[in-house]
C-alpha positions in Angstrom: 80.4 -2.3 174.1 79.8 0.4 176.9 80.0 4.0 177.8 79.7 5.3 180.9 78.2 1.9 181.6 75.7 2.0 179.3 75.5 -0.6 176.7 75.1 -0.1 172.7 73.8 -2.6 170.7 73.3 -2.6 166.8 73.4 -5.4 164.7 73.7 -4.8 161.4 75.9 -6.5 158.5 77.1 -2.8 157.9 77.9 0.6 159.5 74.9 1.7 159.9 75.1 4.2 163.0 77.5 7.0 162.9 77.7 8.9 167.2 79.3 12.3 166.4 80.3 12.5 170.4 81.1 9.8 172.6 79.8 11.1 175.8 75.7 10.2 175.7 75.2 11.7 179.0 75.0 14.9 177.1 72.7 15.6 173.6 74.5 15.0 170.5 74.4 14.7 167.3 72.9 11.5 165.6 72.9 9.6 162.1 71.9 6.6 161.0 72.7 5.1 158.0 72.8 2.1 156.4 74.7 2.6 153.1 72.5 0.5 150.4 69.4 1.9 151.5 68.7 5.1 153.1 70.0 7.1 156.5 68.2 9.1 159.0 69.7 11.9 160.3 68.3 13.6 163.3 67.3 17.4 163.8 68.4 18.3 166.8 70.8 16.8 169.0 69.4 13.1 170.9 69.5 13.3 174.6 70.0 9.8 176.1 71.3 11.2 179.4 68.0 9.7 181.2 68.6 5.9 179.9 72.6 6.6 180.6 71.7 8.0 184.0 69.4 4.4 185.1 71.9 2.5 182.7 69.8 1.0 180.8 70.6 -0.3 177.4 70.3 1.8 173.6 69.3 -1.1 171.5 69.5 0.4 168.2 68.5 -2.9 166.4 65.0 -3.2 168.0 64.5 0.5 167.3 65.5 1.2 164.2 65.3 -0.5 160.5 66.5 1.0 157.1 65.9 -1.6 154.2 64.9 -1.3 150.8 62.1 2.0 150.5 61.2 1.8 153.9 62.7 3.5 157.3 61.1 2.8 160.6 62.0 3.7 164.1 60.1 2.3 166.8 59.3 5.3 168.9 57.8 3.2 171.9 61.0 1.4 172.0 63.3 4.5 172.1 61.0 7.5 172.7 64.0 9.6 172.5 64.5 8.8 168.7 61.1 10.1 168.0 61.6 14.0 166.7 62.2 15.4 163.8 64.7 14.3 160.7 65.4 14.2 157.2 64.9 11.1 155.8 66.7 9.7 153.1 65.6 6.7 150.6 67.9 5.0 148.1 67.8 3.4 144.9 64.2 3.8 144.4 63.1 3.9 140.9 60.4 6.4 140.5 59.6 9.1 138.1 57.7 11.6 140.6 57.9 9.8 144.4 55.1 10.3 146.8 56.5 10.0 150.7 53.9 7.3 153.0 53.5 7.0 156.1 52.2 4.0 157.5 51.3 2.6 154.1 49.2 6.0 153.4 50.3 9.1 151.6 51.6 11.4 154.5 50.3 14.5 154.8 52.1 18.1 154.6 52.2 18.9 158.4 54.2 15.9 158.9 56.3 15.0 155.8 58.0 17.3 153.4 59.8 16.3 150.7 63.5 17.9 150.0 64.4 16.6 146.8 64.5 13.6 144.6 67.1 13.0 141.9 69.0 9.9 141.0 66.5 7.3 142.8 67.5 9.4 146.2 65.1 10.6 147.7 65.4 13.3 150.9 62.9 14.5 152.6 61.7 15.9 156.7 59.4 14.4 158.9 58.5 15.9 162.4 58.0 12.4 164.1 58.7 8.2 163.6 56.4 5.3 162.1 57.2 3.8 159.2 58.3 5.7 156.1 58.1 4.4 152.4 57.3 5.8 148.4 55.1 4.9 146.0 54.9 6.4 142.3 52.5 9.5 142.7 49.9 8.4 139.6 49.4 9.9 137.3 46.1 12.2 136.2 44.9 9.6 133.7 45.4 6.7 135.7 45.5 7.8 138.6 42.2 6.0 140.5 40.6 2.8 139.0 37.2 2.5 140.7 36.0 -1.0 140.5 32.3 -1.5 139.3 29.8 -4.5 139.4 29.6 -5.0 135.9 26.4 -4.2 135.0 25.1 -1.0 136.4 25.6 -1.9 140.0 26.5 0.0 142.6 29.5 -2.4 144.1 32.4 -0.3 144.7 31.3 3.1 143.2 33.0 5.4 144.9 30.0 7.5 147.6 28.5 3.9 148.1 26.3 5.1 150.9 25.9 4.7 154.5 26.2 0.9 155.0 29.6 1.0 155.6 32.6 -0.4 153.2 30.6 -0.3 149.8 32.5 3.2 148.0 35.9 1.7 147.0 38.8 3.6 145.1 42.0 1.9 144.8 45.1 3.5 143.4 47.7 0.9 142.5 51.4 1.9 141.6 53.6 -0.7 139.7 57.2 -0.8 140.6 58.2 -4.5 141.2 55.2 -5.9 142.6 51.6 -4.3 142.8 51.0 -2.0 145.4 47.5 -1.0 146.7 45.9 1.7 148.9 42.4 2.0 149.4 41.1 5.3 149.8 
């Protein structure tokens, strides 16, 4: 399908991407969504008008990806797509979320969280990767550092300077086992 002869492609098994304007020569207003699992809707309006203008093609398939507890938009792909938003997870089944980025926690300056109620959770990010959550543990179980057994020093946590020996891992349990080393 085309507009002003620039061609859209998404491929999804759903509606997943909502365009709030039809003419992409000028910024508009953007959501994506795909209804199962999550939606990403975009801070300010997307300006496509330079792709439009060399009509090249807005392949939303390649460049973006909602599925079960993760959203990922491929910023090299579709540079354009790569401001701000609030995020928006599904069916998740958490007590107290944690937001990742990348497979680590993210940090403040770049993810806030919004809310979380009913396995939804919402929350802002300033830029794209990929987006996840994990159970936040607990403060009783919430590092297991691994030990050699018998005094040794294999995995303490501070394992000196030769690189690789201080291991925490902090595992969440949700369907499968989930690790993060620190």
């Amino acid at each position: 399908f085309a507009i002003l002869d620039t061609e859209i492609v998404w491929d999804f098994d759903e509606d997943i991407i909502a365009l709030f304007a039809v003419d992409l020569s000028s910024p508009f207003n953007l959501t994506i969504s795909r209804a199962a699992f999550g939606a990403i809707n975009f801070s300010f309006p997307i300006n496509f008008s330079q792709k439009v203008a060399a009509k090249e093609k807005l392949n939303f398939t390649q460049s973006a990806n909602i599925s079960q507890n993760r959203i990922f938009v491929n910023a090299s792909e579709m540079p354009e797509l790569n401001v701000s938003a609030t995020l928006s997870l599904y069916i998740l089944n958490f007590t107290n979320p944690r937001i990742l980025r990348d497979s680590t926690i993210c940090s403040a300056e770049i993810c806030t969280k919004i809310s979380y109620s009913d396995g939804a959770l919402i929350f802002n990010v300033t830029s794209f990767s990929v987006y996840s959550a994990e159970e936040t543990p607990s403060s009783s179980n919430a590092s297991n550092t691994t030990s050699g057994g018998d005094g040794g020093t294999t995995g303490t946590p501070g394992g000196g300077g030769g690189g690789g020996a201080g291991r925490t891992i902090t595992s969440s349990v949700v369907s499968n086992l989930t690790c993060i080393e620190n």
